[in-house]
N, C-alpha and C positions, 0 to 999 in steps of 0.2 A: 371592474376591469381586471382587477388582480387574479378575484377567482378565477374571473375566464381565464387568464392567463396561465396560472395554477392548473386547472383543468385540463385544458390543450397541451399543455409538455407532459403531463402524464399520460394522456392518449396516444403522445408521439414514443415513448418511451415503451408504454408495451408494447404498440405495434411491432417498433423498430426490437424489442427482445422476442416477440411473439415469432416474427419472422424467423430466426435463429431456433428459436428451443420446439416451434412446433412439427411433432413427428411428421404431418401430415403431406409437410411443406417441402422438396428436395433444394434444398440449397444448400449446393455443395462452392467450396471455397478451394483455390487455388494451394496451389503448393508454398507456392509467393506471398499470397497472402496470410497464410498459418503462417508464416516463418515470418512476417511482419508484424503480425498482431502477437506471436508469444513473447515481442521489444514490449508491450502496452504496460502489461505488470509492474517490471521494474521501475518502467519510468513513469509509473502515476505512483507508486510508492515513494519515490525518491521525490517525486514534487512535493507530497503532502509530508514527508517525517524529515528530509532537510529543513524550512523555514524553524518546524519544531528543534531540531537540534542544534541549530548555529546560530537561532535567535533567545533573547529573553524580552519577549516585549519587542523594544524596536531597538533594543540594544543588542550587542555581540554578546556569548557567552565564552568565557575564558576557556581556551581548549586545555591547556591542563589539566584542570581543575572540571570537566565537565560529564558529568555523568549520564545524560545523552547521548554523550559522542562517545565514549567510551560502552554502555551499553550495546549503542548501535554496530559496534566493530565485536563487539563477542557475541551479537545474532548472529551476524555475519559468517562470523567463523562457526559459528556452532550450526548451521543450518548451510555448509557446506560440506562439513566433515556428518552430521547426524541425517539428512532427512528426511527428518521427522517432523512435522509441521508445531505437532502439541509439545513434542519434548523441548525444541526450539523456543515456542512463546513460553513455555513455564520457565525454563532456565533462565532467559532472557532477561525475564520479568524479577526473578529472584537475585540474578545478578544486580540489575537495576537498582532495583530498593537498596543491597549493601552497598553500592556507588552511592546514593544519595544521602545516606546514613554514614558513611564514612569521610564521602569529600563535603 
């Protein structure tokens, strides 16, 4: 039952991307709807790297002192003022580590 289940959401998943990426296919999207779907990004990001950042476990992690959240506010800034997608993650990433190594 599982495979099936396993099975059937991957068939539903490239369909429903199939639809979208296939040249062959004209589906064209709304003006409304592009300006709705380019909100998706930020806010699947911010679900999945908040719980990371403001949790340790299932405990809080001290904002002072936290080099997540600190990290995450000089992407931020650096992938506002640069971008650059690669310059952004490598800085980011290098930042990071001296936060983690420092605090």
């Amino acid at each position: 039952m599982i495979w099936l289940t396993i099975v059937l959401m991957g068939v539903i998943v490239f369909f429903n991307r199939y639809c979208f990426l296939a040249p062959g296919l004209p589906v064209r999207l709304s003006q409304r709807m592009r300006t709705l779907l380019s909100f998706s990004v930020p806010a699947v990001l911010t679900a999945i790297c908040g719980p990371i950042i403001a949790f340790n476990g299932d405990e809080w992690r001290a904002l002072p002192e936290n080099p997540y959240l600190w990290g995450a506010v000089f992407a931020i800034i650096l992938a506002v003022f640069l971008r650059n997608t690669l310059a952004v993650v490598v800085l980011s990433m290098l930042m990071f580590i001296l936060l983690r190594t420092l605090l």
